[in-house]
SEKE-280879 format. One record per residue (C-alpha): residue in one letter; z, x, y. Coordinates in steps of 0.5 Angstrom, whole numbers, plus 500, padded with zeros to 3 digits. Example, Ala and Ser with C-alpha at 12.3 -4.5 7.8 and 13.67 -1.06 7.14 Angstrom:
<sites>
A516525491
S514527498
</sites>
This chain:
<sites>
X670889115
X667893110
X665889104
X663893097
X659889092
X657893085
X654889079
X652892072
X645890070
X646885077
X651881074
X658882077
X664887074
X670884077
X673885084
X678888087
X680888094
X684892099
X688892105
X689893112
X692888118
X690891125
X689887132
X682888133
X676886129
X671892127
X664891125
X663888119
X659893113
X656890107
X656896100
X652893095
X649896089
X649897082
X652901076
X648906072
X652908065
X653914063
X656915056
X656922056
X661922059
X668921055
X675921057
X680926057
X685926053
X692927058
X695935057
X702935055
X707937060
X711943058
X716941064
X723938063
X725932067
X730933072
X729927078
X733922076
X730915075
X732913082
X726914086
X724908087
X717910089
X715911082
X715904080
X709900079
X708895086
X703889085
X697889088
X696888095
X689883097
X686886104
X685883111
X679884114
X681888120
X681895123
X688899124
X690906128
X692911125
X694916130
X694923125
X689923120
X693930117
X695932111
X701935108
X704939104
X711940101
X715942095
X717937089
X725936090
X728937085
X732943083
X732950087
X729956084
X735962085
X731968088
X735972094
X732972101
X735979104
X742976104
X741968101
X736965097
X732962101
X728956097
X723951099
X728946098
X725941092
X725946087
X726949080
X730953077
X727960076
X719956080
X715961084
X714956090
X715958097
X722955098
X721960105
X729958107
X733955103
X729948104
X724944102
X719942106
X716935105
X711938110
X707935114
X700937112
X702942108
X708944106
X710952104
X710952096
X710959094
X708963099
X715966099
X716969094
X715976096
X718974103
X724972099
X726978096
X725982103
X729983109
X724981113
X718978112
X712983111
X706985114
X702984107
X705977107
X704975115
X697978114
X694977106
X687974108
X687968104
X693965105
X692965113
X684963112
X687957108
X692956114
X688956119
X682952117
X686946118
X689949125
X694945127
X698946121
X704942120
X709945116
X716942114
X722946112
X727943108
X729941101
X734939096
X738946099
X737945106
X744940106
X748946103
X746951108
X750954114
X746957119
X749964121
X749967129
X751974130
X759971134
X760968127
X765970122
X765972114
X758975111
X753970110
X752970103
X746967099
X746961094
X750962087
X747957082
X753954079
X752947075
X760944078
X757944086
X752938088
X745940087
X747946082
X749952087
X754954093
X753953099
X748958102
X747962108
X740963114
X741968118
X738968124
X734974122
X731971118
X729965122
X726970127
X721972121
X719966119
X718964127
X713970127
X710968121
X708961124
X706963131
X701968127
X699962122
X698957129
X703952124
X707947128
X715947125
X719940123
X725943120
X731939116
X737940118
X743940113
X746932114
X751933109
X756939114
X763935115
X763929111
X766928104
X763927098
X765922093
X765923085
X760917085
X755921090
X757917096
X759920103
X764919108
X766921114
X760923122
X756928121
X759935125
X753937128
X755944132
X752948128
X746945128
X746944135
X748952135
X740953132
X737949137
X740952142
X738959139
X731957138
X731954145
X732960147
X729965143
X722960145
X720959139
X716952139
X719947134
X715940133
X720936130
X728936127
X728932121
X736930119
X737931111
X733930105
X734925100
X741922103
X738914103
X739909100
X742911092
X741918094
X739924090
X746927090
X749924095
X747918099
X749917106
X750909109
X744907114
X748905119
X753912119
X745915119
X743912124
X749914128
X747921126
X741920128
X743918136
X747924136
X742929134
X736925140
X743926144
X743934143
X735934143
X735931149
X741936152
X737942149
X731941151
X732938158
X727940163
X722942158
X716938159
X714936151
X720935146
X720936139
X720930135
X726927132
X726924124
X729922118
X731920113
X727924108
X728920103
X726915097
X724908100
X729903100
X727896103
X735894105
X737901107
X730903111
X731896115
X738898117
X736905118
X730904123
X734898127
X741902128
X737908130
X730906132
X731908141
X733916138
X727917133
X721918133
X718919126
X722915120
X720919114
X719916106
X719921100
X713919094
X713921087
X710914084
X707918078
X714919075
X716926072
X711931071
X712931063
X710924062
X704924058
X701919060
X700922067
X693922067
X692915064
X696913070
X692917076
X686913072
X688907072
X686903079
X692898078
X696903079
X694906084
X694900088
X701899087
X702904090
X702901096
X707897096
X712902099
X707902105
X707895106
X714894107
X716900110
X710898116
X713891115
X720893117
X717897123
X714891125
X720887125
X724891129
X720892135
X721899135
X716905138
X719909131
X713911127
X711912120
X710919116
X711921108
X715927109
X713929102
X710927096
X707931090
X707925085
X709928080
X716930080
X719936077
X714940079
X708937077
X705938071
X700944070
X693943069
X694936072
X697936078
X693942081
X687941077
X681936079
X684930077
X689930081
X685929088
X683922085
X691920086
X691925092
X685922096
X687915094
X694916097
X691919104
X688912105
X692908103
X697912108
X693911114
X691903112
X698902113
X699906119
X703912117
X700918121
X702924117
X702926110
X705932107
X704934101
X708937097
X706943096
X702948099
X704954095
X710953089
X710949083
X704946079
X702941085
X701948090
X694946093
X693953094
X695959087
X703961087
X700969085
X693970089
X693964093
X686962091
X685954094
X686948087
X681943088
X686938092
X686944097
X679943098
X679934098
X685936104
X680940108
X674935107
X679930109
X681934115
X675935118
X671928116
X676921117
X677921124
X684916126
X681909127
X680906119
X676900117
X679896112
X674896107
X673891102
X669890095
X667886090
X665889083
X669893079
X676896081
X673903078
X671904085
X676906090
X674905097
X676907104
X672908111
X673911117
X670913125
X668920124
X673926127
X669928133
X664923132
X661917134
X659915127
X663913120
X665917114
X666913108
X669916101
X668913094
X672915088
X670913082
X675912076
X670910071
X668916066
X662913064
X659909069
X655911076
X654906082
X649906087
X652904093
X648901099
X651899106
X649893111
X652893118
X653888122
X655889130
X653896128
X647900133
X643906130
X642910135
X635913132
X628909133
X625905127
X619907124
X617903119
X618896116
X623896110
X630898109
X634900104
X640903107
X642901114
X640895116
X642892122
X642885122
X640881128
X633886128
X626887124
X628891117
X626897119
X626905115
X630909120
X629916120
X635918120
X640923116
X647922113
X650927110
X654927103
X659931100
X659930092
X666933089
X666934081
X670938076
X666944073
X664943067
X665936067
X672937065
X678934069
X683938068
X679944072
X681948077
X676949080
X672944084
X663943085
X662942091
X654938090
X654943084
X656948087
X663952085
X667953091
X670960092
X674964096
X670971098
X672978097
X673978104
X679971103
X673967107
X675960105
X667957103
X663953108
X664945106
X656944107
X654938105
X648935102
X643932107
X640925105
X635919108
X640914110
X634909106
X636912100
X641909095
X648912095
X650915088
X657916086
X657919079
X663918073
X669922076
X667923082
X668923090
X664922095
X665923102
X658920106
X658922114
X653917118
X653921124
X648915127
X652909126
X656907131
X661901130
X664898136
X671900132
X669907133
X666908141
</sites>
């Protein structure tokens, strides 16, 4: 267990703890420190929001959740990715050749890369609006396949996950050469469900966008329309199986061009009340027995199958319970949506993403999404198929700026703290929570605290837990690709610095002592001694101290893409493990300690 201990002036600030039940129990580290004020720094009054809200308050996951106390244990968590994906709400209308190809969580008139008609709640990153010249082209062109910043800033996270889906993907109909009738594109019109026609992808633009993934190295999950021959009702409600002939026609289509899926996804937003349209758990579930039967049928003789996975939608206890029992032996990967931030004009976003009791109660939706697996006995695994926190596309300057990483990172480690292996955030381009820019595809801050994330927190978490004050968030990590931990720190408080230091227990550092004292490093069980070894730190600030800044320092230094699109090295500050760890006012921190080695991470 990981235990973080801060005092002010030696007197203690409050406590906060977190959780993370596992089997096993890890080694027991002890932060300790002080807090240093710095009345300098002040808070940032929240921006107003220029967006108007279109998400209705169904969305569950953004209510506030009470606080859960943490257990002392380590958890698994298979994939330490990330995700991006679109907000959805409503589709923006531009033609792609002959349809309106969107990202399906998207707005109306929004420059987010809705590649084909759907939203992708992705799975480490999600296509925001990289598409827009894609979308007004017949084909996908060799100035989008070969821009430098955007293939740089896909390939550093090489292997990419990206969901294709979305709002639209429910209303679309894929096209092949033998079918009849032109394949006509999505009409906006305010009497259909979700605000246009059902819309049309051609296989020729399904061939573009497989040459454009095989050349960014990313690895596809693409949403299936869940809605084809059910009948809606005026209340939202479905009756009916779903057909799935046309969407087993694409399978077969894509088996047989070779293009390499890595999951199908049934439907988005279908679950519990719905957005738009809501389906029953126990007809999903069905569904989703159909869609492993055809997948299974498809890709017989092939050695790896895609995964299958659904819901895509908001988190329903009741329904989620049904769902995953009904349907637990045919999938794979069950998929939750999270927008806990409420809609994006809310002008007490920031408050909120500050406000360490908030934060906390986001976990809530986690917990009992990993309770429920647990009680069904099933292999199903956990992903948050999307999440922009915000809805109705963020909000400028605040959900693609600094202050945004402090929600975005805090998420990520609740999301392995509860078990779930992947996060797709939405989005990569598109919207106000794109990580990279819609027009020049320069990386937001939140692209920068993805790839540390990426590189640094390996699959094994350790709970953690402190006392002090609650303005620290904390997680901790066995390394990727390393036989030591990571830890990471976020600091809410604009006017309060911490020193933290760290006490091990059933920990070997590798490196011979040299001395009689130790601040940092202590090996209980052993004489105090200096060790001389390193750890490497990682301190993430916004310019100017202003947390609405796009652009974030990397200890002190701007992060910029080159003239030649070369994403910067994250290099870090190298530091004796003796010496106090400081984390500033609104900041983050990641700590690399190659040379600690924890039975938990060996």
């Amino acid at each position: 267990m990981f235990s973080l201990r801060f005092s002010k002036m030696g007197s203690a600030v409050g406590s906060s703890s977190r959780l993370a039940p596992v089997s096993a129990r890890p080694a027991s580290p002890t932060f300790f420190g002080r807090c240093q004020n710095h009345l300098s720094h002040l808070p940032l009054p929240p921006r107003k929001v220029r967006n108007q809200v279109r998400k209705s308050d169904l969305i569950s996951g953004g209510r506030t959740a009470p606080a859960v106390k943490s257990d002392p244990h380590i958890r698994q968590s298979i994939d330490s990715e990330v995700s991006f994906t679109d907000d959805n709400d409503d589709v923006g209308n531009e033609s792609f050749g002959s349809q309106n190809v969107q990202w399906a969580h998207g707005k109306d008139g929004e420059d987010r890369v809705h590649i084909v008609i759907f939203e992708e709640p992705g799975c480490v990153f999600e296509l925001g609006g990289i598409q827009r010249k894609i979308e007004r082209h017949n084909r996908i062109t060799q100035k989008d396949i070969s821009n430098k910043i955007l293939l740089n800033a896909i390939k550093a996270f090489s292997p990419l996950k990206i969901r294709l889906g979305g709002t639209l993907q429910d209303k679309v109909i894929y096209q092949f050469r033998n079918d009849h009738g032109a394949c006509t594109q999505f009409i906006k019109d305010s009497t259909e469900m979700f605000g246009f026609t059902r819309g049309c992808l051609p296989m020729s633009r399904w061939d573009d966008l497989n040459e454009f993934f095989k050349i960014a190295g990313a690895k596809v999950i693409f949403g299936l329309n869940a809605l084809n021959g059910r009948t809606i009702g005026s209340d939202g409600s479905t009756t009916g199986a779903w057909n799935s002939s046309n969407a087993e026609s694409l399978i077969r289509y894509t088996v047989n061009k070779g293009y390499n899926i890595y999951g199908w996804e049934l439907g988005n937003e279908l679950s519990g009340n719905g957005i738009g349209a809501s389906i029953a758990a126990d007809q999903y579930a069905s569904d989703v027995i159909i869609l492993q039967k055809i997948v299974q049928d498809v890709y017989r003789g092939f050695e790896t199958k895609p995964l299958v996975l659904g819901p895509g939608g908001f988190f329903d206890a009741n329904w989620f319970t049904t769902f995953i029992k009904g349907a637990s032996n045919s999938l794979q990967v069950v998929t939750h949506h999270i927008y806990n931030l409420g809609p994006g004009v809310d002008e007490h976003l920031v408050d909120k993403i500050l406000d360490p009791s908030y934060l906390e109660g986001g976990s809530q939706p986690f917990k009992d999404l990993q309770s429920s697996l647990r009680s069904s006995g099933t292999s199903t695994t956990a992903w948050v198929g999307e999440a922009g926190g915000a809805y109705n596309s963020g909000h400028n300057l605040v959900t693609n700026a600094f202050v945004f990483s402090f929600w975005y990172l805090d998420q990520l480690g609740m999301t392995a703290t509860y078990d779930s292996k992947t996060y797709c955030r939405q989005s990569l381009i598109g919207g106000n929570y794109g990580l990279l820019n819609t027009t020049t595809y320069l990386p937001n801050p939140d692209y920068y605290s993805a790839l540390l994330w990426h590189r640094l927190m390996g699959r094994q978490v350790l709970s953690t837990h402190f006392v002090g004050t609650n303005k620290i968030r904390a997680y901790a990590h066995c390394s990727k690709n390393s036989r030591g931990i990571t830890l990471l720190f976020i600091n809410l408080d604009n006017s309060t610095a911490v020193e933290v230091g760290l006490s091990i227990k059933n920990a070997i550092l590798v490196e011979k002592s040299t001395s009689q004292k130790t601040v940092f490093g202590r090996v209980p069980g052993e004489k105090k001694a200096t060790y001389q070894v390193m750890r490497e730190e990682y301190h993430l600030t916004p310019e100017d101290g202003d947390l609405h800044s796009q652009i974030m320092l990397l200890n002190g230094k701007a992060l910029t893409v080159n003239s030649s699109g070369i994403i910067p090295s994250l290099e870090p500050r190298r530091v004796n493990l003796s010496e106090p760890l400081t984390v500033s006012p609104f900041s983050i921190v990641f700590a690399q300690i190659p040379s600690i080695h924890v039975p938990a991470c060996i």
